[in-house]
PyMOL commands that place a pseudoatom at each C-alpha (Angstrom):
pseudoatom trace, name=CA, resn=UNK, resi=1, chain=A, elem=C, hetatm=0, pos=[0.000, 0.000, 0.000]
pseudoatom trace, name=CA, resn=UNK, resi=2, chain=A, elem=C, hetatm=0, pos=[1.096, 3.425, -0.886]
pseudoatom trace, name=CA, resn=UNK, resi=3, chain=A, elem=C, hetatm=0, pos=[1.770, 5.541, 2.779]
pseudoatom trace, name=CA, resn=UNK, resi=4, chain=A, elem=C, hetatm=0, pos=[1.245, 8.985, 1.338]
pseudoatom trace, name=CA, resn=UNK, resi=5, chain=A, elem=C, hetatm=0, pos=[-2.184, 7.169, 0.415]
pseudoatom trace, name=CA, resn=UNK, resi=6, chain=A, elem=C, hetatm=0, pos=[-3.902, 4.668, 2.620]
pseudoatom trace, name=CA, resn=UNK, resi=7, chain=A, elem=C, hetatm=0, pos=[-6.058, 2.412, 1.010]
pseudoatom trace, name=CA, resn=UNK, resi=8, chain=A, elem=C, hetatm=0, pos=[-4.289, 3.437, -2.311]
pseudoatom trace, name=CA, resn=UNK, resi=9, chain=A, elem=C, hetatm=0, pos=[-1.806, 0.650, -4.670]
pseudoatom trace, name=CA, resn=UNK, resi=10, chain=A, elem=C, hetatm=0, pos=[1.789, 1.134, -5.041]
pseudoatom trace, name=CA, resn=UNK, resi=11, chain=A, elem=C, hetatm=0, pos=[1.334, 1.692, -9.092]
pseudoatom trace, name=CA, resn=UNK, resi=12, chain=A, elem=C, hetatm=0, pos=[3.072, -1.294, -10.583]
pseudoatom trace, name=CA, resn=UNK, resi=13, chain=A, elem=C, hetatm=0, pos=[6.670, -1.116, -11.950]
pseudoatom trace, name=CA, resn=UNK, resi=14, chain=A, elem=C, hetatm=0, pos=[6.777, -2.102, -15.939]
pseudoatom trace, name=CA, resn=UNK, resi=15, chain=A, elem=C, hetatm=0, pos=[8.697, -4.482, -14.782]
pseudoatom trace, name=CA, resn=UNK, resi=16, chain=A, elem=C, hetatm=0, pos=[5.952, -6.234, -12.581]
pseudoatom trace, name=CA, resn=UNK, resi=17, chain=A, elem=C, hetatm=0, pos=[3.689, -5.640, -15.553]
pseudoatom trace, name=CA, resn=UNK, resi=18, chain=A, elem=C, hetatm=0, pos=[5.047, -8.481, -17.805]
pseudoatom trace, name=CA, resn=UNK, resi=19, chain=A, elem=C, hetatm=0, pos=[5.793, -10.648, -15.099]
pseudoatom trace, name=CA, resn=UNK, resi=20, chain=A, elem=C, hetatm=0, pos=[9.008, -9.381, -13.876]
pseudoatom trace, name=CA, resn=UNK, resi=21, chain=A, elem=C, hetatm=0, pos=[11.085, -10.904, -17.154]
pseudoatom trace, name=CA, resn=UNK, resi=22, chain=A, elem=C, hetatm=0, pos=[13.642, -7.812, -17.669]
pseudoatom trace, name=CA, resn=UNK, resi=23, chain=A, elem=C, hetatm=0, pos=[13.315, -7.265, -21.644]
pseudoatom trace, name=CA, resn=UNK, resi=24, chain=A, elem=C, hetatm=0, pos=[16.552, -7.564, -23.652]
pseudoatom trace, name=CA, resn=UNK, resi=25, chain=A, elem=C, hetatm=0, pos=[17.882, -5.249, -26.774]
pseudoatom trace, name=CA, resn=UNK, resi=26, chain=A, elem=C, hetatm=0, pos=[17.073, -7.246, -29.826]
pseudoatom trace, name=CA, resn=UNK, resi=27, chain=A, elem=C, hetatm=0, pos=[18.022, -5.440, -33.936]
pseudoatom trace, name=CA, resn=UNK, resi=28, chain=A, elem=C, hetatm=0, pos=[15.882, -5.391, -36.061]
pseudoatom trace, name=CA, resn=UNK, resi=29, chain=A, elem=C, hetatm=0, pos=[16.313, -3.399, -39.626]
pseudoatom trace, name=CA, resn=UNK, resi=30, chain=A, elem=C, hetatm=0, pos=[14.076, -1.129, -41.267]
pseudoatom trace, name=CA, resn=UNK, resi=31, chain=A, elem=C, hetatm=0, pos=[14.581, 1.240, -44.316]
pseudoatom trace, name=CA, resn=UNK, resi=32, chain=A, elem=C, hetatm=0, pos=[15.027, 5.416, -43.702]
pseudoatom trace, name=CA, resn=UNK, resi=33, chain=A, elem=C, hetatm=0, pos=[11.417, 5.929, -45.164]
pseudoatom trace, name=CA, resn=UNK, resi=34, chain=A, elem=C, hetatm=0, pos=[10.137, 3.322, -43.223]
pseudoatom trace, name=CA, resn=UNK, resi=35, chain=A, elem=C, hetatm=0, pos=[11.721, 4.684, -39.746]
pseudoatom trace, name=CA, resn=UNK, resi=36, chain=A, elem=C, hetatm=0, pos=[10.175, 8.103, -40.364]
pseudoatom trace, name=CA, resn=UNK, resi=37, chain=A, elem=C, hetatm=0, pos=[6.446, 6.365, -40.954]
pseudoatom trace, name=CA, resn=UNK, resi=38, chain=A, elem=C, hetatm=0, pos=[7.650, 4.258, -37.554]
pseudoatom trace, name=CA, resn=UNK, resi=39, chain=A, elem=C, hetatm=0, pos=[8.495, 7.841, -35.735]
pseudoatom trace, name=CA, resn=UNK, resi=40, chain=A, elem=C, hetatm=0, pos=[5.186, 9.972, -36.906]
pseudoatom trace, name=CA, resn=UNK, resi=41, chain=A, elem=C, hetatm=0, pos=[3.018, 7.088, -35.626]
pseudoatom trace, name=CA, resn=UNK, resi=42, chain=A, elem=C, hetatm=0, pos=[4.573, 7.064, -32.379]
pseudoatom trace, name=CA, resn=UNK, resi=43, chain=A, elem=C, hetatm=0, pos=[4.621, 10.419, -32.299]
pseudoatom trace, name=CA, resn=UNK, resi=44, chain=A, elem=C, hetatm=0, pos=[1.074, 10.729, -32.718]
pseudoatom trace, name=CA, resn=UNK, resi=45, chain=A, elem=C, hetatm=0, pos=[-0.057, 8.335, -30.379]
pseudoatom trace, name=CA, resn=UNK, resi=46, chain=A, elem=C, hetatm=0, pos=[2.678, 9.769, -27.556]
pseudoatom trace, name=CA, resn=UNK, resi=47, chain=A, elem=C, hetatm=0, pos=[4.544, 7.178, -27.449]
pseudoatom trace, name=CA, resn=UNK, resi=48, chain=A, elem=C, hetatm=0, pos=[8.342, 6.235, -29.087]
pseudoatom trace, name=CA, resn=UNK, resi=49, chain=A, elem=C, hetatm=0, pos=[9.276, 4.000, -31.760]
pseudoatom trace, name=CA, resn=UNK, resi=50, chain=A, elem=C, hetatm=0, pos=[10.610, 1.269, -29.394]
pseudoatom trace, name=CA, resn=UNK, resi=51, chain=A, elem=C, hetatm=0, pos=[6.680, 0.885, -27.266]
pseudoatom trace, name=CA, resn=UNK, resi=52, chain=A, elem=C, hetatm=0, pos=[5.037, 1.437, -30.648]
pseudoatom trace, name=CA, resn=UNK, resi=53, chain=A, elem=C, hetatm=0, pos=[6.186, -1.442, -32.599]
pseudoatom trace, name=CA, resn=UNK, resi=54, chain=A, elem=C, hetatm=0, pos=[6.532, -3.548, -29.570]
pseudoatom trace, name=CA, resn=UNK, resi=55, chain=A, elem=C, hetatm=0, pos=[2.573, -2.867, -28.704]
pseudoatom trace, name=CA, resn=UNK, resi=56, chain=A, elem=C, hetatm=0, pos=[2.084, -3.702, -32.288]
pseudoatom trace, name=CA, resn=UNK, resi=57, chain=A, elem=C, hetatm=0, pos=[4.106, -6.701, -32.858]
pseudoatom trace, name=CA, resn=UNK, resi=58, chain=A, elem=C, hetatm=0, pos=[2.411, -8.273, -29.794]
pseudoatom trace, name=CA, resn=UNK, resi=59, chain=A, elem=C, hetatm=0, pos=[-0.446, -7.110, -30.379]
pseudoatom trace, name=CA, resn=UNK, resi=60, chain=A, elem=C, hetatm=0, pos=[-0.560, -9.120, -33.807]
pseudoatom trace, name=CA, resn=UNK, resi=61, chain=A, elem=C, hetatm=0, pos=[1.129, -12.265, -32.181]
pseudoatom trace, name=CA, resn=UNK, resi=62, chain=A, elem=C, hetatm=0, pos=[-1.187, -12.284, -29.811]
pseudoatom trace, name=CA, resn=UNK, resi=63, chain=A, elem=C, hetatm=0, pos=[-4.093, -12.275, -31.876]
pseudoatom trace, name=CA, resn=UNK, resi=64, chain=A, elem=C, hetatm=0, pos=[-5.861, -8.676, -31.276]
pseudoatom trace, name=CA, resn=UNK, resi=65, chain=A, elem=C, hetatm=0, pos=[-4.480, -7.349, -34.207]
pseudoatom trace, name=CA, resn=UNK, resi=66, chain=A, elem=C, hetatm=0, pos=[-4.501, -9.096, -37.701]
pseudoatom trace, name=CA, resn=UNK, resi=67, chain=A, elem=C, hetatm=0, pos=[-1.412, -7.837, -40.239]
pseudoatom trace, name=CA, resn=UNK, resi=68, chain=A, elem=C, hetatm=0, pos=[-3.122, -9.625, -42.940]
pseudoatom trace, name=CA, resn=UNK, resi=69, chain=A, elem=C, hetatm=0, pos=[-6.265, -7.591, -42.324]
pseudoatom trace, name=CA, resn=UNK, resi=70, chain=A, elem=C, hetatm=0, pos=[-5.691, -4.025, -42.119]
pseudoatom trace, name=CA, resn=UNK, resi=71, chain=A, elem=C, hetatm=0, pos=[-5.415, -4.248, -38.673]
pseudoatom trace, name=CA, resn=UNK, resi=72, chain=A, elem=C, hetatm=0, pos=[-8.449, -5.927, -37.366]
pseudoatom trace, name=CA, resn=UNK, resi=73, chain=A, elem=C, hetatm=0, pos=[-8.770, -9.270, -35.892]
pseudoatom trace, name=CA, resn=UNK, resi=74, chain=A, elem=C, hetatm=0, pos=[-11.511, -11.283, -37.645]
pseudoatom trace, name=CA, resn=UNK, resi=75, chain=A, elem=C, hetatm=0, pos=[-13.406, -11.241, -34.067]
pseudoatom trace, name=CA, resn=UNK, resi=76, chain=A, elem=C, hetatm=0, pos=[-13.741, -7.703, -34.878]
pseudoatom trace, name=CA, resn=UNK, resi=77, chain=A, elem=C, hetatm=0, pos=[-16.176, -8.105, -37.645]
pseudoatom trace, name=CA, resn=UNK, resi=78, chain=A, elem=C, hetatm=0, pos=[-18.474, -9.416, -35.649]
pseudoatom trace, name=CA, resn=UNK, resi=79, chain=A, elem=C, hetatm=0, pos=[-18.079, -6.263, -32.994]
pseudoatom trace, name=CA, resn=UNK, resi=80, chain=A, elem=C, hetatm=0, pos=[-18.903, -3.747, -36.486]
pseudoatom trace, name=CA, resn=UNK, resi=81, chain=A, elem=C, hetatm=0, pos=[-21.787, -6.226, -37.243]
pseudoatom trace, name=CA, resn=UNK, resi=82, chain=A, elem=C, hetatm=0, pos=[-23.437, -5.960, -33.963]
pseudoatom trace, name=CA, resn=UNK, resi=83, chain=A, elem=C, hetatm=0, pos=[-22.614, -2.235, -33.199]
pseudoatom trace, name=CA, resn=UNK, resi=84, chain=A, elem=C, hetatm=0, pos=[-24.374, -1.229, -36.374]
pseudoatom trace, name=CA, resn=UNK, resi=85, chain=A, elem=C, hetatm=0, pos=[-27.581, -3.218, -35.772]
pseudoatom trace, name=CA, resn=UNK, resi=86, chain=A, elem=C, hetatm=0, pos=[-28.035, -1.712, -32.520]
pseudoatom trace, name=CA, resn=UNK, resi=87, chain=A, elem=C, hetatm=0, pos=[-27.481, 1.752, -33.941]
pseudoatom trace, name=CA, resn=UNK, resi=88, chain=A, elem=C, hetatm=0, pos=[-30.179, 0.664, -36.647]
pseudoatom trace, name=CA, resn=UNK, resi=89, chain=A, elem=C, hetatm=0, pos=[-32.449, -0.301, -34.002]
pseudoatom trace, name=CA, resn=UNK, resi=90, chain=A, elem=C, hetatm=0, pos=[-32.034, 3.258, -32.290]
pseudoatom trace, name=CA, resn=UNK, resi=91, chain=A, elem=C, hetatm=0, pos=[-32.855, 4.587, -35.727]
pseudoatom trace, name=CA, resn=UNK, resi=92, chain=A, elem=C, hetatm=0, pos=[-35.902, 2.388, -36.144]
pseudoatom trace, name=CA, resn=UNK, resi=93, chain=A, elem=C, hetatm=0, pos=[-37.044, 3.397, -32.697]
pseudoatom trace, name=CA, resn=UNK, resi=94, chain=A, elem=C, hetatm=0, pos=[-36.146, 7.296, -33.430]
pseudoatom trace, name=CA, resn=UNK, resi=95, chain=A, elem=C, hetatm=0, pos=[-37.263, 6.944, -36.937]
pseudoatom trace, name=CA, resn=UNK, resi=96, chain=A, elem=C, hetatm=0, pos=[-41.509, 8.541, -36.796]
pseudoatom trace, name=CA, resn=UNK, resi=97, chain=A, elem=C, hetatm=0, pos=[-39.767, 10.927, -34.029]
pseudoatom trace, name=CA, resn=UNK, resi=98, chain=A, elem=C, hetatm=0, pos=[-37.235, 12.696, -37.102]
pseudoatom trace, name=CA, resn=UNK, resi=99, chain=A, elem=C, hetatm=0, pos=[-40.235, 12.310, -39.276]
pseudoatom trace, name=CA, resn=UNK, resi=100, chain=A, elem=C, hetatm=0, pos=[-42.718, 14.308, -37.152]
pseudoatom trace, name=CA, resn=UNK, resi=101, chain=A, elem=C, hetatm=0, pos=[-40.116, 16.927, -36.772]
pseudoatom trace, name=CA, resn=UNK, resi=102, chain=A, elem=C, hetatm=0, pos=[-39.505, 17.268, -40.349]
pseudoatom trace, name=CA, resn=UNK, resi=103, chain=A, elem=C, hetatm=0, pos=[-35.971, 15.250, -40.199]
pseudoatom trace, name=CA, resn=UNK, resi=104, chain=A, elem=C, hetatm=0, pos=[-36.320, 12.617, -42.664]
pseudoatom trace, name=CA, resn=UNK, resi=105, chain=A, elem=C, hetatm=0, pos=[-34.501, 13.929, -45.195]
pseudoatom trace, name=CA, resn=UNK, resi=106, chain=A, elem=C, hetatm=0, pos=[-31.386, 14.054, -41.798]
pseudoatom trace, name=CA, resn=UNK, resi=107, chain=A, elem=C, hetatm=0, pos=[-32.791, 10.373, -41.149]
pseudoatom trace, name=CA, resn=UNK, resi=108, chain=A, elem=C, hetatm=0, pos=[-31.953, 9.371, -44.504]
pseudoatom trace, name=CA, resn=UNK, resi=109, chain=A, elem=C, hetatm=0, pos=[-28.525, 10.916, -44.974]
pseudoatom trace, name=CA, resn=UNK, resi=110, chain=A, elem=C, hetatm=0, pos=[-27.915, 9.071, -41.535]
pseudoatom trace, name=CA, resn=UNK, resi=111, chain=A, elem=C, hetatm=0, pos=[-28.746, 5.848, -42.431]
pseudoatom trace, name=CA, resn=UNK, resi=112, chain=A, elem=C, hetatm=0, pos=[-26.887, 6.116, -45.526]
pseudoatom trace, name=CA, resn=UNK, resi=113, chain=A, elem=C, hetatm=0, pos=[-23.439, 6.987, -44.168]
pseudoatom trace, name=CA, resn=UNK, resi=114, chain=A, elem=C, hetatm=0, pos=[-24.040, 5.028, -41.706]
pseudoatom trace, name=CA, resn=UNK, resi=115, chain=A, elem=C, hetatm=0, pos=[-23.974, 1.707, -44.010]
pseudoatom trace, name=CA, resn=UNK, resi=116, chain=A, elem=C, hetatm=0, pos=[-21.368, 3.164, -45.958]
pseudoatom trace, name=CA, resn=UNK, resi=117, chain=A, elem=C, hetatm=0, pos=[-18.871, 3.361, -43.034]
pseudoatom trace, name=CA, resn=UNK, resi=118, chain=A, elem=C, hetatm=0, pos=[-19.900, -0.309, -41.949]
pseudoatom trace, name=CA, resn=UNK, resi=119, chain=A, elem=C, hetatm=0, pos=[-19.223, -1.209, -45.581]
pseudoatom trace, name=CA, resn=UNK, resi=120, chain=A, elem=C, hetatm=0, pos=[-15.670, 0.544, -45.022]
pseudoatom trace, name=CA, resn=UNK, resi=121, chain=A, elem=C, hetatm=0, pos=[-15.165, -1.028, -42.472]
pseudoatom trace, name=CA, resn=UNK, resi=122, chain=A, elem=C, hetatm=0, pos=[-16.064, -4.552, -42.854]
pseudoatom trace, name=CA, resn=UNK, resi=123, chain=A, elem=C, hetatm=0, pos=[-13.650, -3.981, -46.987]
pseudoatom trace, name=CA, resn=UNK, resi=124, chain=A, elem=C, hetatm=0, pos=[-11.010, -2.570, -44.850]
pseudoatom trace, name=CA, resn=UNK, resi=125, chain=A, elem=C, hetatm=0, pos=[-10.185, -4.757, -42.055]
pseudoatom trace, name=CA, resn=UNK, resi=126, chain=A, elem=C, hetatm=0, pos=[-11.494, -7.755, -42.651]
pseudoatom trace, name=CA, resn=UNK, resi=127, chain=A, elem=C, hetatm=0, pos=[-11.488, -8.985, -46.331]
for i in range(1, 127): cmd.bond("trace and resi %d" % i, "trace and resi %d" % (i + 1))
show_as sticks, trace
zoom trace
């Protein structure tokens, strides 16, 4: 227990987060152009190169990210799948509300982007 705290964890070392296994320097080689793309998505997730393609490396060895896919694990398609038929319900329930307040033509455009981003979706990460 943290003192300054009481009833508050000690935050765990990164250390004690994988177990305690210290992590070794291993080389691995990539291309000028392809360190730069490496560094800008770090950078603009906040993290460095090194956490970056270690959280992606495992993250595709351990299944939650597909590299053959674009990036989504097939599990994922059935998340999209289920996410947009229980926004289509909330339409269907909304749906004589947008039309009483003169909204259809809103409704409409909503539904339609709506299946086109599932569509995106669906093409990009899992076919």
């Amino acid at each position: 227990m943290n003192e300054s705290s009481p009833g508050t964890p000690e935050p765990r070392s990164e250390s004690e987060e994988r177990g305690g296994e210290p992590r070794r320097a291993r080389s691995i080689r990539f291309s000028d152009a392809e360190w730069e793309s490496l560094e800008q998505a770090a950078d603009e997730r906040g993290t460095n190169v090194a956490e970056f393609v270690r959280h992606a490396t495992l993250g595709v060895a351990s299944g939650r990210y597909a590299a053959d896919r674009g990036g989504l694990a097939p599990q994922y398609g059935d998340l999209i799948e289920r996410i947009f038929r229980s926004t289509h319900i909330l339409v269907t329930l909304k749906r004589d509300q947008f039309i009483r307040e003169g909204r259809g033509e809103e409704l409409e455009e909503l539904v339609k982007s709506t299946r086109e981003l599932q569509e995106s979706l669906l093409d990009r990460g899992l076919n």
